[in-house]
Structure formats: C-alpha cells, structure tokens
mmCIF file of the C-alpha atoms, coordinates in Angstrom:
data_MODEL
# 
_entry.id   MODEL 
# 
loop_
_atom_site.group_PDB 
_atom_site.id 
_atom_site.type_symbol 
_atom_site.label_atom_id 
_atom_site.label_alt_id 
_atom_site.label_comp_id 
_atom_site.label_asym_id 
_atom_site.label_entity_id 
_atom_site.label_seq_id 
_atom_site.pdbx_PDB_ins_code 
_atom_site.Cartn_x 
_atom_site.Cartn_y 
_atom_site.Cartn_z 
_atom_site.occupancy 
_atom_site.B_iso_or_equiv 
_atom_site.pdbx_formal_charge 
_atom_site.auth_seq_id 
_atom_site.auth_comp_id 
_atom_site.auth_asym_id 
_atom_site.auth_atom_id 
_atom_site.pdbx_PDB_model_num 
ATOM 1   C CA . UNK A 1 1   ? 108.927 102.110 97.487  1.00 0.00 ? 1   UNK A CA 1 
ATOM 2   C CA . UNK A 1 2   ? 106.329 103.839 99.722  1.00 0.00 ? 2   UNK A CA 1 
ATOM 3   C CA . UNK A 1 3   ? 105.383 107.458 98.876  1.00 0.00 ? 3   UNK A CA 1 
ATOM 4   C CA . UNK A 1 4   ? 102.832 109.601 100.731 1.00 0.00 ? 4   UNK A CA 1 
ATOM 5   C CA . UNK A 1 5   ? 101.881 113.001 99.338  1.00 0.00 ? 5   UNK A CA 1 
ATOM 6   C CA . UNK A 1 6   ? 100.674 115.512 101.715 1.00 0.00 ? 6   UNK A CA 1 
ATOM 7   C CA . UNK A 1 7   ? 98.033  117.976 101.160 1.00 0.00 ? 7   UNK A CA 1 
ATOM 8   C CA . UNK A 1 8   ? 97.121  121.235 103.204 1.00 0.00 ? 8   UNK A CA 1 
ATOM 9   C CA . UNK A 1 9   ? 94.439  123.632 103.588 1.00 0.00 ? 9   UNK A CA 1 
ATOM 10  C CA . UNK A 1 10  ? 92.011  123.677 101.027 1.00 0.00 ? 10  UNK A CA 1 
ATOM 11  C CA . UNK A 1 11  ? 93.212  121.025 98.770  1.00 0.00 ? 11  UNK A CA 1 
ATOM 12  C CA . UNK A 1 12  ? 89.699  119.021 99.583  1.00 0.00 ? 12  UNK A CA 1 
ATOM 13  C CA . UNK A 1 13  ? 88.137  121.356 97.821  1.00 0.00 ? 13  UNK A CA 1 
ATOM 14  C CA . UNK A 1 14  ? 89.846  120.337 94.019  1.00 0.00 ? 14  UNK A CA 1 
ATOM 15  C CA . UNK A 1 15  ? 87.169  119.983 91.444  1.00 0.00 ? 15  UNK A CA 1 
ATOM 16  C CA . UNK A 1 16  ? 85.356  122.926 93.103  1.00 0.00 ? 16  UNK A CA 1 
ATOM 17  C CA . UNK A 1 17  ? 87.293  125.773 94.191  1.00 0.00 ? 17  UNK A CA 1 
ATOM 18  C CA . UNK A 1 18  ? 88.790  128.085 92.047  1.00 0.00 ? 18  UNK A CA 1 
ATOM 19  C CA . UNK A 1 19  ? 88.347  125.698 88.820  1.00 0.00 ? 19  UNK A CA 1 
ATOM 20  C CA . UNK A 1 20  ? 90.412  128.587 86.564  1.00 0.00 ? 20  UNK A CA 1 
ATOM 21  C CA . UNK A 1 21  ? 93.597  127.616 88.664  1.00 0.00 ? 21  UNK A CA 1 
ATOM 22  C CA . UNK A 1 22  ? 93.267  124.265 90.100  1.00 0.00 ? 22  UNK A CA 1 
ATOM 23  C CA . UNK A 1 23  ? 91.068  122.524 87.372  1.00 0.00 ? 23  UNK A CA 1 
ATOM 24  C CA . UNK A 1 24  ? 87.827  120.372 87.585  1.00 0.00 ? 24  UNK A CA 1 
ATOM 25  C CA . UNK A 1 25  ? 89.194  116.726 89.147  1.00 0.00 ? 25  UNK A CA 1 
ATOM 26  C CA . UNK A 1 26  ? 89.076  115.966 92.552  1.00 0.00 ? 26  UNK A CA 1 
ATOM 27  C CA . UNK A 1 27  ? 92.218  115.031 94.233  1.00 0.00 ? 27  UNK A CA 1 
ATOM 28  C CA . UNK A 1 28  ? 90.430  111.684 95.544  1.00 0.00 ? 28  UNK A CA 1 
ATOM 29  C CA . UNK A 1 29  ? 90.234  111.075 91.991  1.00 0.00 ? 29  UNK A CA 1 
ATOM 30  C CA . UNK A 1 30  ? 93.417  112.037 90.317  1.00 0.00 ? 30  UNK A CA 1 
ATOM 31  C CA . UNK A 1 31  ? 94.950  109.911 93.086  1.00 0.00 ? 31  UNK A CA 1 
ATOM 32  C CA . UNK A 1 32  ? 93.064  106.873 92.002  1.00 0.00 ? 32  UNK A CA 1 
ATOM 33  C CA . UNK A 1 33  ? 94.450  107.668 88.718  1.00 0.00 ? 33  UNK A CA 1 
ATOM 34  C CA . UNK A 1 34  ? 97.618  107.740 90.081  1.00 0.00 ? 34  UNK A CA 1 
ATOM 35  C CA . UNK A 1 35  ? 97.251  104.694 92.445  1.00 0.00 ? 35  UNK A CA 1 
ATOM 36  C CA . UNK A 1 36  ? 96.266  102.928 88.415  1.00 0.00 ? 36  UNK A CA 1 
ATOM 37  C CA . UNK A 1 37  ? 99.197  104.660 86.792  1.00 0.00 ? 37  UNK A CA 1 
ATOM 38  C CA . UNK A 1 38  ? 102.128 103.949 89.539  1.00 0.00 ? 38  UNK A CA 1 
ATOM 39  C CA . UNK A 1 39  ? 101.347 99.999  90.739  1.00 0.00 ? 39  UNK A CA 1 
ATOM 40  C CA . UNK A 1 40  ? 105.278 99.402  91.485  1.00 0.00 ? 40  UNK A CA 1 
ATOM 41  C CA . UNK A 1 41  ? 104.918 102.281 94.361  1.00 0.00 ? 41  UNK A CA 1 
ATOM 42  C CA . UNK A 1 42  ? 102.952 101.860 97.186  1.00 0.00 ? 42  UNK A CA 1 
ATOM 43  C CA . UNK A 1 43  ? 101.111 105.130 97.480  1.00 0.00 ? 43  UNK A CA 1 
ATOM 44  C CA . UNK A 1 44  ? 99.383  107.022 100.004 1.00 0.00 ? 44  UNK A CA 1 
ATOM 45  C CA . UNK A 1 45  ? 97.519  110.051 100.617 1.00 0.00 ? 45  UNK A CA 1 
ATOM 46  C CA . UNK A 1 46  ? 96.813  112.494 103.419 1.00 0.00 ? 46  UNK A CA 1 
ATOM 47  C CA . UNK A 1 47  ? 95.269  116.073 103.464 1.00 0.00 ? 47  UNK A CA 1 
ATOM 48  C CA . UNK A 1 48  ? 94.064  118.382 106.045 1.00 0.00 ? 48  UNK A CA 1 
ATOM 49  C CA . UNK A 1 49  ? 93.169  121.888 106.613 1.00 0.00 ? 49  UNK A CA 1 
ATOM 50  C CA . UNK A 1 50  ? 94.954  121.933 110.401 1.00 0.00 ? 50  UNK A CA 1 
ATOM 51  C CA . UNK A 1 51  ? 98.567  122.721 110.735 1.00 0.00 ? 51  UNK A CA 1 
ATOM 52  C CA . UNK A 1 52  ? 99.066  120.681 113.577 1.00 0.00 ? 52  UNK A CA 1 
ATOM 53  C CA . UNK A 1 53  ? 97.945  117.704 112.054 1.00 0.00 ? 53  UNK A CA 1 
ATOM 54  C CA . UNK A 1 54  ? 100.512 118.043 109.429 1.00 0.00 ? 54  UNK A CA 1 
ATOM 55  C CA . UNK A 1 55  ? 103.040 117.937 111.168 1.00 0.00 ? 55  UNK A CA 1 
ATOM 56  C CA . UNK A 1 56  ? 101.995 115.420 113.094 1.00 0.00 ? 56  UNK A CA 1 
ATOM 57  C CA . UNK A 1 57  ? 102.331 113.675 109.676 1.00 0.00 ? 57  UNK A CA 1 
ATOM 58  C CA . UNK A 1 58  ? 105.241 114.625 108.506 1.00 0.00 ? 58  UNK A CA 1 
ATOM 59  C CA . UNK A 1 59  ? 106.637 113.427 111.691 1.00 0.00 ? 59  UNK A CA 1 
ATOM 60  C CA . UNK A 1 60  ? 104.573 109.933 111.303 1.00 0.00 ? 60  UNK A CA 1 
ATOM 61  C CA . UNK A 1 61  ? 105.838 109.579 107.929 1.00 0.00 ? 61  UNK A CA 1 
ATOM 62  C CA . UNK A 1 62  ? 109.368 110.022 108.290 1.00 0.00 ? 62  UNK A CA 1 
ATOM 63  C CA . UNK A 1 63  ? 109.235 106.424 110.332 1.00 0.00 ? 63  UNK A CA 1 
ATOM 64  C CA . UNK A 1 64  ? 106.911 105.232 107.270 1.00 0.00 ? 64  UNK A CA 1 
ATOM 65  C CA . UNK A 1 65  ? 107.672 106.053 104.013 1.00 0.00 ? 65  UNK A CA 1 
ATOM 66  C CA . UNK A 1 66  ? 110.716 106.475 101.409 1.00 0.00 ? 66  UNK A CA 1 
ATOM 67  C CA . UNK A 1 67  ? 109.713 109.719 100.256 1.00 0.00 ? 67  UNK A CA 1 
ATOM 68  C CA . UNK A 1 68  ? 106.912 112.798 101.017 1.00 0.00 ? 68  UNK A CA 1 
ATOM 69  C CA . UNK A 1 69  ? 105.382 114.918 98.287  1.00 0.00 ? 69  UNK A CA 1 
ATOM 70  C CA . UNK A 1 70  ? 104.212 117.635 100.254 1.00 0.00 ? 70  UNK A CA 1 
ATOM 71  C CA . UNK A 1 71  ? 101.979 120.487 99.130  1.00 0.00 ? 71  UNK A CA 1 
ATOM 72  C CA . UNK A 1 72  ? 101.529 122.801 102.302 1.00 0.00 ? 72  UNK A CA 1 
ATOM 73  C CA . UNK A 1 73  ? 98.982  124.799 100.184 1.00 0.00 ? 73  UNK A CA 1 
ATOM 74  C CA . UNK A 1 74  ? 98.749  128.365 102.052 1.00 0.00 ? 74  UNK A CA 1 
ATOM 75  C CA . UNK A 1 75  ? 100.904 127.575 105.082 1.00 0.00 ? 75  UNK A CA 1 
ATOM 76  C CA . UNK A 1 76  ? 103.695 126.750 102.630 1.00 0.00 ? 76  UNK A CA 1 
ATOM 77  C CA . UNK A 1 77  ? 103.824 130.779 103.045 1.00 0.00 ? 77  UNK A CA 1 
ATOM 78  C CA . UNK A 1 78  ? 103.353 131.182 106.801 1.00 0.00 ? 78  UNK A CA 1 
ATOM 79  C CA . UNK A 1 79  ? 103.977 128.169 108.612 1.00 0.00 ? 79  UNK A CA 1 
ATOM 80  C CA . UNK A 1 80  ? 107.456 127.895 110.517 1.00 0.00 ? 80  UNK A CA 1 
ATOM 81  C CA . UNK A 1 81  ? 106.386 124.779 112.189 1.00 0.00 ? 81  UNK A CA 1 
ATOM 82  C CA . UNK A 1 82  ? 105.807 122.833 108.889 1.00 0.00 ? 82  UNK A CA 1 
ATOM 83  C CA . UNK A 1 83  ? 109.692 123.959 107.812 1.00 0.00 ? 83  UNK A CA 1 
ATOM 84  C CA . UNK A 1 84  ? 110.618 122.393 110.984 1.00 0.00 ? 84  UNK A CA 1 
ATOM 85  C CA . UNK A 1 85  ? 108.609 119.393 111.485 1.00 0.00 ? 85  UNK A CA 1 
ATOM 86  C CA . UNK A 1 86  ? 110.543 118.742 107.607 1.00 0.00 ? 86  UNK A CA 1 
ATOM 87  C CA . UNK A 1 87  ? 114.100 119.735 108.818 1.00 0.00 ? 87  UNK A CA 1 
ATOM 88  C CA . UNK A 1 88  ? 113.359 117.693 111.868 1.00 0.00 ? 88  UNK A CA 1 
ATOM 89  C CA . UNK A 1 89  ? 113.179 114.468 109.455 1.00 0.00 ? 89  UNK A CA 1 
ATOM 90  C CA . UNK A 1 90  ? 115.363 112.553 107.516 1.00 0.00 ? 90  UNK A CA 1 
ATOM 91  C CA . UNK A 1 91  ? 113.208 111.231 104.812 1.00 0.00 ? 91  UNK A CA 1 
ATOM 92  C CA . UNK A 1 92  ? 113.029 113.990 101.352 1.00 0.00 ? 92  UNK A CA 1 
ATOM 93  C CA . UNK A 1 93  ? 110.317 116.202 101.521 1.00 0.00 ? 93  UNK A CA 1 
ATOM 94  C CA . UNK A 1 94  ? 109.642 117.379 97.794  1.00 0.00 ? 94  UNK A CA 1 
ATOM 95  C CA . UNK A 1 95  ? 107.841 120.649 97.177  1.00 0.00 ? 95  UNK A CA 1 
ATOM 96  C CA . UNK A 1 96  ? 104.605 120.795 94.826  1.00 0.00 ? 96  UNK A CA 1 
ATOM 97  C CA . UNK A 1 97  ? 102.266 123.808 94.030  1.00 0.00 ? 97  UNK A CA 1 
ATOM 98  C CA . UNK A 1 98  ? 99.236  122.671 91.748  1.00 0.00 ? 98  UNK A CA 1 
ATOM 99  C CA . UNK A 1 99  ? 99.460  127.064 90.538  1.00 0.00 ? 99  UNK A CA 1 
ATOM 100 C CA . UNK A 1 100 ? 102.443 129.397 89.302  1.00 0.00 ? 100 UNK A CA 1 
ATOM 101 C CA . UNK A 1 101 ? 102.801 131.133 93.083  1.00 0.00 ? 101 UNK A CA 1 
ATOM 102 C CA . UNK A 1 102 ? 105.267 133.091 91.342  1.00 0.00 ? 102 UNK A CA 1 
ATOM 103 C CA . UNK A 1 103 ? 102.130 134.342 89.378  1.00 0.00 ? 103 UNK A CA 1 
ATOM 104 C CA . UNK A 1 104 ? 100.052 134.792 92.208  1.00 0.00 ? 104 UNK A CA 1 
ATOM 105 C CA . UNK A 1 105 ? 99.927  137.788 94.941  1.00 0.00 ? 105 UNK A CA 1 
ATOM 106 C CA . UNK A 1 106 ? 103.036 138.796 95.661  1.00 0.00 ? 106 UNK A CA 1 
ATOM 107 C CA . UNK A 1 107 ? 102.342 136.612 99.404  1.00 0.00 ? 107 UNK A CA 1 
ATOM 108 C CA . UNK A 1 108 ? 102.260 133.607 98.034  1.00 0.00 ? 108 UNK A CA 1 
ATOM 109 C CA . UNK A 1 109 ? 105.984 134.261 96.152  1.00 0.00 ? 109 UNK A CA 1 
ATOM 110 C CA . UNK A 1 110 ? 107.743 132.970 99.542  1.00 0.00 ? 110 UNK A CA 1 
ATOM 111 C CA . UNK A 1 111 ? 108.021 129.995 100.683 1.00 0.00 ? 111 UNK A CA 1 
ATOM 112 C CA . UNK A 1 112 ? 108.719 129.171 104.221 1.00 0.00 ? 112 UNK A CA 1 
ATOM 113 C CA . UNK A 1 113 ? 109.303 125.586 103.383 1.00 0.00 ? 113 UNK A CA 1 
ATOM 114 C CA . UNK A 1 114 ? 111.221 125.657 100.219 1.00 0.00 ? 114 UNK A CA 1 
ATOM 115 C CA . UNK A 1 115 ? 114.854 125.483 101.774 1.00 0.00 ? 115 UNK A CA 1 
ATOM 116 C CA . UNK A 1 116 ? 114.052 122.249 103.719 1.00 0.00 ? 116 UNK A CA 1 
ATOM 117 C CA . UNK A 1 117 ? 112.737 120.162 100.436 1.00 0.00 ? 117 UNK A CA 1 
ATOM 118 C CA . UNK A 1 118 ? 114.896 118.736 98.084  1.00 0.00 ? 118 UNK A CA 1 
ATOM 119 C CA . UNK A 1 119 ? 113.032 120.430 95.186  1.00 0.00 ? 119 UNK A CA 1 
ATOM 120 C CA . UNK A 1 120 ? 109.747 122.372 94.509  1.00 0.00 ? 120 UNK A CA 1 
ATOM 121 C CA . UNK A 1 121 ? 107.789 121.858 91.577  1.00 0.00 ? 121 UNK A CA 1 
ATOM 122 C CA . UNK A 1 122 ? 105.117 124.699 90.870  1.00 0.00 ? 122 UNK A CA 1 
ATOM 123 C CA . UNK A 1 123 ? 102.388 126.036 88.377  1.00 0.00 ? 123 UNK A CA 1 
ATOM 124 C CA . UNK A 1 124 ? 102.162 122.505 86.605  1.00 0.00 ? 124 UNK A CA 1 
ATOM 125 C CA . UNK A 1 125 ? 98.647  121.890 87.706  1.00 0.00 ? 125 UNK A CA 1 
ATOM 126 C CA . UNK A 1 126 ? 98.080  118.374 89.136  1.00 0.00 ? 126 UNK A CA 1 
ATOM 127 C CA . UNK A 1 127 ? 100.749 116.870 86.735  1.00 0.00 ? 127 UNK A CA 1 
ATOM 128 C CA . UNK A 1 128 ? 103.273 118.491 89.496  1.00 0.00 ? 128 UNK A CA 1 
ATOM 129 C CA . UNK A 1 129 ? 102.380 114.970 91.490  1.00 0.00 ? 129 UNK A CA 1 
ATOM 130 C CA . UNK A 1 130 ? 103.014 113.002 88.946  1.00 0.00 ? 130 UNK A CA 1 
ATOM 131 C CA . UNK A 1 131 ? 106.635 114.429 88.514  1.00 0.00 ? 131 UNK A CA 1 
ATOM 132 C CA . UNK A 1 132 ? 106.709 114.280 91.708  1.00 0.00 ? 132 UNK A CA 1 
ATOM 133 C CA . UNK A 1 133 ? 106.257 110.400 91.579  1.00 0.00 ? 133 UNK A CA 1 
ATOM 134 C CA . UNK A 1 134 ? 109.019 110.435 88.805  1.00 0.00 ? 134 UNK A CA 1 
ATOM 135 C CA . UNK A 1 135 ? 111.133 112.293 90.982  1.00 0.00 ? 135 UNK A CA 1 
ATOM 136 C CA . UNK A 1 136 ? 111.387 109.369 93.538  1.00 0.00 ? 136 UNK A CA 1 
ATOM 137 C CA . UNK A 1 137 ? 111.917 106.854 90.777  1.00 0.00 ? 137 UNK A CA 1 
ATOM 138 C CA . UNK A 1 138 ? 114.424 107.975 89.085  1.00 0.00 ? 138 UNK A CA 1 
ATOM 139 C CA . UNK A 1 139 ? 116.699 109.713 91.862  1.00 0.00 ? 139 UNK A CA 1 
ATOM 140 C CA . UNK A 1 140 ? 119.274 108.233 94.134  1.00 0.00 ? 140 UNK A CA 1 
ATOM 141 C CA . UNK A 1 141 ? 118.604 110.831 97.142  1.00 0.00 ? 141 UNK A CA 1 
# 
C-alpha cells in the first residue's frame, strides 16, 4: 500500500516553531521513524508552504497512491482550492492537525477541508500520523 502524507505551511519548521504545541522533533525525523516503524507501507512525504503546489499534489497523488494523510496546516482554514483539488479526487484524503484547533483561536475552529476527508484527527501531536497510518491499515474505504 502506498501512502503519502501532505504537509502545508509551516510544518518545516517542527522541532523549532512553537515547541509548547508542536513539540521538539522534526518532521524529517519522525518520518524516518515512521518509514522504520511501517516497512509493509510504502511511504512518502511532501510539504510546502505554497497553496498551489498542494494541490498540484493532491492532484499528482490521486494517480499515485492508495491513500493521502493530509495536514493543510493554516489553509486547512482558508483555502477553498485545497477542498476542491480533494473533492476533485477519488483516492481518501484523511484529516490530521498535530494541535487541538478546537483549542486554538476561535479561526482555526473551521475547517474548509473537513467535509471532503474521510476523517480528521486533531490535537494528538505527531502521533495523529501514526493513526493516521493505522487508519489505512485497518479500513476497507
């Protein structure tokens, strides 16, 4: 099974932004841990901080991959063209938020994205991924 996750705006910055909600590890490393953890999937990783780009890949990867963890980061709050470019697809799109954004500014509680995924999985820290990961191993979507 191939799985990609998906990272937005800001996600590079792991291990060094905002330690108090998103921890110490980088993502680069987690998902090595991951990559070690998860050998019967063949995973893969993409992150940037331009919309356009992702979804670009979300379009890419619906040809790709079995499944999408996607965390849209802030434009899982403004972004439109991200909840199309996943309704536009046929492969699942799951939902993951590394912080509560229910315990966040009262922005963040909406998500533009939310009724195109087949799930969302939030305030978990980076073990959101991981359950992710499960999500796709255990389901028969």
């Amino acid at each position: 099974m191939r799985i990609i996750i998906i990272n937005g705006p800001n996600l590079n910055r792991l291990g060094k932004r905002e330690p108090s909600i998103y921890g110490h590890q980088s993502f680069d490393d987690y998902f090595a841990d991951l990559k070690d953890k998860y050998q019967q999937l063949e995973l893969h990783y993409f992150q940037s901080n331009i919309e356009g780009e992702l979804v670009d890949q979300l379009h890419s990867a619906d040809e790709k991959f079995d499944g999408i963890i996607l965390n849209a980061a802030a434009y899982t709050h403004t972004s439109v063209a991200i909840h199309d470019a996943i309704a536009s697809i046929s492969k699942p799109v799951l939902e993951v938020h590394i912080s509560n954004i229910y315990k966040r500014e009262e922005f963040r509680h909406k998500s533009l994205i939310t009724s195109q995924c087949v799930g969302m999985i939030s305030g978990l820290g980076l073990t959101g991924y991981q359950l992710g990961l499960e999500y796709f191993l255990n389901s028969k979507y």
